[in-house]
N, C-alpha and C positions, 0 to 999 in steps of 0.2 A: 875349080874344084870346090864342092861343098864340105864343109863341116860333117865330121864324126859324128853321129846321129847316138843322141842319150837315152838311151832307156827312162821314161818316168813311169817304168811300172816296176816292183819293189822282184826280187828273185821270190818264185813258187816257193822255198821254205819259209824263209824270214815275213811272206804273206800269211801262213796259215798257221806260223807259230802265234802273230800278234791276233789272229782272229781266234785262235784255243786260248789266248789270255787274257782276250775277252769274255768268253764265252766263262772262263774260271771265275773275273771278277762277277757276271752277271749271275751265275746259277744260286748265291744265298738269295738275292732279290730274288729271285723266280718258284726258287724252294719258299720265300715266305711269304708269298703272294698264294701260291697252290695251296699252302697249310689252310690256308684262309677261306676256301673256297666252302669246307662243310656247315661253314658258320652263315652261309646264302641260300643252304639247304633247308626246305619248310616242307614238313607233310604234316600229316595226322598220326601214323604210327611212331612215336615217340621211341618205344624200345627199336623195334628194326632201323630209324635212324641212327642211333647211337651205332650200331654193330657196323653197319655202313658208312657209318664216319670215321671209325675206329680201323677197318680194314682200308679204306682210303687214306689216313692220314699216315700208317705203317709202311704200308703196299709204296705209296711216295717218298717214305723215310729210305726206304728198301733203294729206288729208284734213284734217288737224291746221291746215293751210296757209293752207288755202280756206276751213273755218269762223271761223278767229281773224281774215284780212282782212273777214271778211260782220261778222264783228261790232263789228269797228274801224272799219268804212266806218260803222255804225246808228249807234253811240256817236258820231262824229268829227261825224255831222252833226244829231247833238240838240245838241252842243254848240254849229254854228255858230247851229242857231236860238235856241239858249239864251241866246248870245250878242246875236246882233241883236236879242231881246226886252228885256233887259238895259241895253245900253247903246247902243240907238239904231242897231246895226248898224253903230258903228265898231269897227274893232279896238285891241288896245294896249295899256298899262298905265295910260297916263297921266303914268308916272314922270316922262320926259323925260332921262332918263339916258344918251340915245344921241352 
């Protein structure tokens, strides 16, 4: 008879939980790498650069906004089911310290 055969590949959620908590620690690196980008920019029209820098660096502030909520909404709700597998679906510490 052979041995019980181990899974070394991690369960589908607890994969794509640690890859949303990467991608959570990565996105300030990435957002201040892109802030960066209008200061690579060179022309000759000095004012239309500005207005072009300026809607780019908002339009990305905007963008920055909406990805970092999408990924706090993923993360926020493995945790609640994390939780309710956990500990029965109460909340709390238990402490009793209130």
């Amino acid at each position: 008879m052979s041995p019980e055969r181990v899974s070394v590949f991690l369960a589908r959620r607890s994969y794509r939980r640690r890859r949303m908590a990467d991608a959570a620690r990565l996105l300030p690196l990435a957002g201040g790498v892109l802030l960066c980008v209008p200061l690579l920019w060179q022309g000759a029209g000095g004012g239309a650069r500005t207005v072009a820098a300026l809607i780019y660096v908002f339009g990305l502030w905007a963008a920055l906004v909406v990805v970092s909520a999408l990924v706090s909404r993923h993360l926020r709700g493995n945790e609640d089911e994390a939780g309710r597998a956990d500990d029965g679906g109460t909340k709390g510490d238990g402490g009793g310290m209130e």
